[in-house]
Every structure is written in structure tokens, then in C-alpha cells.
C-alpha positions in Angstrom: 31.5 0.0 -10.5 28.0 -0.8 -9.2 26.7 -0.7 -5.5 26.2 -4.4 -6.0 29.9 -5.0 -7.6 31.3 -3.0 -4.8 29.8 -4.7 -1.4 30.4 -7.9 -3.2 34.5 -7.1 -3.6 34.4 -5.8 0.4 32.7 -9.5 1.1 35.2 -11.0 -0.3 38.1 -9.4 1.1 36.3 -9.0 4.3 34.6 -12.0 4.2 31.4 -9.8 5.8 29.0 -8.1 3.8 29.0 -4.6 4.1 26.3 -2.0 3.8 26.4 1.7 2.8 23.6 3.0 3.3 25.2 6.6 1.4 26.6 4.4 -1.6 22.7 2.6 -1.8 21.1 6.1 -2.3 23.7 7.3 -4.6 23.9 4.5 -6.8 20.1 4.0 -7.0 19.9 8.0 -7.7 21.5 7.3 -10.8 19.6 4.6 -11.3 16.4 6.2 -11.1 18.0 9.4 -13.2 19.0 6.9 -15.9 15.1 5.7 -16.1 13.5 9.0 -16.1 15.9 9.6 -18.7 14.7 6.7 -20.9 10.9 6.4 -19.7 11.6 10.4 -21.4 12.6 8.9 -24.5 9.7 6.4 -24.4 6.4 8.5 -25.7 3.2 7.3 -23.8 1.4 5.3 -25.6 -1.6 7.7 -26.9 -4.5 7.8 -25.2 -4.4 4.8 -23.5 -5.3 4.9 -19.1 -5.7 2.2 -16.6 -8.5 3.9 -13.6 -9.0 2.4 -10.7 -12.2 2.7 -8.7 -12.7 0.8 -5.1 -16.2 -0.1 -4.4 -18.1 -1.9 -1.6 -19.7 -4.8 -2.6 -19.6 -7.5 -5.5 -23.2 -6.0 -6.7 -21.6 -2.5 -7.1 -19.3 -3.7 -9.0 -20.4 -5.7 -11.2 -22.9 -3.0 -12.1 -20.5 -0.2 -12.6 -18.8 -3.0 -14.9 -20.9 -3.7 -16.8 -22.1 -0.3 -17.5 -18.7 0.7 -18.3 -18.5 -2.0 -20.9 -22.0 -1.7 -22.2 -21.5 2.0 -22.8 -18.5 1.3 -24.4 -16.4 3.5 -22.4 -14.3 0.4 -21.2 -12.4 -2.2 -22.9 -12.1 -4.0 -20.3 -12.7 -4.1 -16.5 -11.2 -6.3 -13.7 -12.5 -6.9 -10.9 -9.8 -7.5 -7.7 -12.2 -9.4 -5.1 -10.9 -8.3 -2.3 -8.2 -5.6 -1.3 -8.0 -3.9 2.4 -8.4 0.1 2.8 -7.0 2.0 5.1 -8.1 5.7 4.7 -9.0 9.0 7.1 -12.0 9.9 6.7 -14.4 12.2 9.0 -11.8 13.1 11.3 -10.5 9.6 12.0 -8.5 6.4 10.7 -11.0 4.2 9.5 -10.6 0.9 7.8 -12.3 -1.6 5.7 -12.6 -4.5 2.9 -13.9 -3.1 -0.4 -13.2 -4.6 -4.4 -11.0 -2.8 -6.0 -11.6 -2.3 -9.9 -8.7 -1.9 -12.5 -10.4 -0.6 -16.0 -9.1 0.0 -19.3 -10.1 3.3 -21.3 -9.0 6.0 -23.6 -8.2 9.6 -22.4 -10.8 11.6 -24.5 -13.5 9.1 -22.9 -12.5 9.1 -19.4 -14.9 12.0 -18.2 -18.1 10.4 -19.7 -16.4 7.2 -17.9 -15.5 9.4 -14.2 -19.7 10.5 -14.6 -21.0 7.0 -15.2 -19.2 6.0 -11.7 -20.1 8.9 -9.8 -23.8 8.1 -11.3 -23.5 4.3 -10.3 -21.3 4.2 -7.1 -22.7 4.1 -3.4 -20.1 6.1 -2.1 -20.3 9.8 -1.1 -16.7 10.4 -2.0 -15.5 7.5 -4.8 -12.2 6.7 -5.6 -11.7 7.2 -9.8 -8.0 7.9 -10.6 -6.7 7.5 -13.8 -3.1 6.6 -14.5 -1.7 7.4 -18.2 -0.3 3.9 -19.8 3.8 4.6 -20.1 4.6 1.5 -21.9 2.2 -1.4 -23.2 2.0 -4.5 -25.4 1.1 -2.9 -28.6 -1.6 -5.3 -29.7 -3.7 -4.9 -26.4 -3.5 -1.0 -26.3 -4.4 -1.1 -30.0 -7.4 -3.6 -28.7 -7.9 -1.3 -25.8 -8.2 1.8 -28.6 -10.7 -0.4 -30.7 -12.8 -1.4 -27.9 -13.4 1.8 -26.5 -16.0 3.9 -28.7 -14.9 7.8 -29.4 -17.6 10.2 -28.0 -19.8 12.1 -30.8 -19.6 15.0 -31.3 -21.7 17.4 -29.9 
């Protein structure tokens, strides 16, 4: 019987809810084991990597996007206009409002992709983190794929 199933049968015979805060964690251990187990099963799907990059202005980053895209070395990049950061830095909290970008790429192009930010971006210490694609529509990662153009070989 689920947590859920459970504190709904004491409600009713209580008529209270009730809350375990022991059978929440249990139950939503297994949970979580029972989706590693399947996101397991689940390959990746090859190649494919959303990076996000935060920059300062609208200027930056339109310019790193349309680099990106120019080079070929994005599908596609969106541009979130305004997200709030709250980071240490220099020995202190610091804060500020910055545009946060979510790009599309490949994983055999991300480190001509991680140089053309670091080339481009007004930061000292830029934020490029790629995250490997779990699970995706297939058409768009197959578009994402296409889009993106293989390096040469050397």
C-alpha cells in the first residue's frame, strides 16, 4: 500500500490527516530506486546535451548566440531574459540579475562550443555546464543531431 493509500485510510478512520514523516522517506526511497532503476533501462539518447551559460547583458547574449548558431555548434539557443543569481564569489555572497542561456548541442562538439563562450563571454569565471539529454522527443534530438555540424577532422 502506498504512502498516499495509507494516510488517506488513517483520515478516514481518524477523520485527521496524518503525517509520517518516516513512511514519506521510505516510500519515496523506493520510489526514487524504482526510477534509477528504469531511467537505467532508458539509454541516453546519443550525443545529445542541453548547456547552460548565464551572461550579463542582452548584447552578450545575443552575440554568444548567434555565434553558437552561426558556427554550427548549436541547434538551437534560448535565451531566458531574466533569472536572479545568487553566488560567492571573492570571499563573499554576492547577488545579481544576469540572462540565463539554455543551448542545444552534441557531445563530440561541446568543447569547440565551451571555447567559443569562454572566447565571447565578459566574465572572468563563466558558467558552461553541460547536462547529457536522458530522454527526448525523438524528432527534435534527431533535429538537434542534424543541426549541429560534426567537427573535421584534424
Amino acid at each position: 500500500m502506498s504512502f498516499a493509500a495509507r494516510s488517506d485510510e488513517v483520515a478516514q478512520r481518524t477523520g485527521r490527516l496524518s503525517f509520517s514523516p518516516m513512511l514519506f522517506w521510505r516510500e519515496n526511497e523506493k520510489r526514487a530506486a524504482r526510477l534509477g532503476k528504469n531511467m537505467r533501462k532508458k539509454s541516453a539518447v546519443p550525443n545529445v546535451l542541453v548547456v547552460l551559460v548565464t551572461v550579463p547583458t542582452p548584447a552578450s547574449a545575443r552575440r554568444i548566440a548567434d555565434t553558437l548558431i552561426t558556427r554550427r555548434l548549436a541547434a538551437c539557443v534560448n535565451v531566458v531574459p531574466s533569472v536572479e543569481s545568487t553566488f560567492w564569489w571573492q570571499g563573499k555572497v554576492d547577488r545579481c540579475r544576469e540572462l540565463l542561456l539554455v543551448i542545444k548541442t552534441t557531445a563530440p562538439r561541446f568543447e569547440a562550443l565551451r571555447r567559443a563562450v569562454l572566447s565571447l563571454h565578459p566574465y572572468d569565471v563563466p558558467e558552461v555546464i553541460a547536462l547529457p539529454v536522458i530522454n527526448g522527443h525523438a524528432p527534435y534530438t534527431r533535429w538537434v543531431r542534424s543541426s549541429v555540424v560534426p567537427a573535421r577532422p584534424a
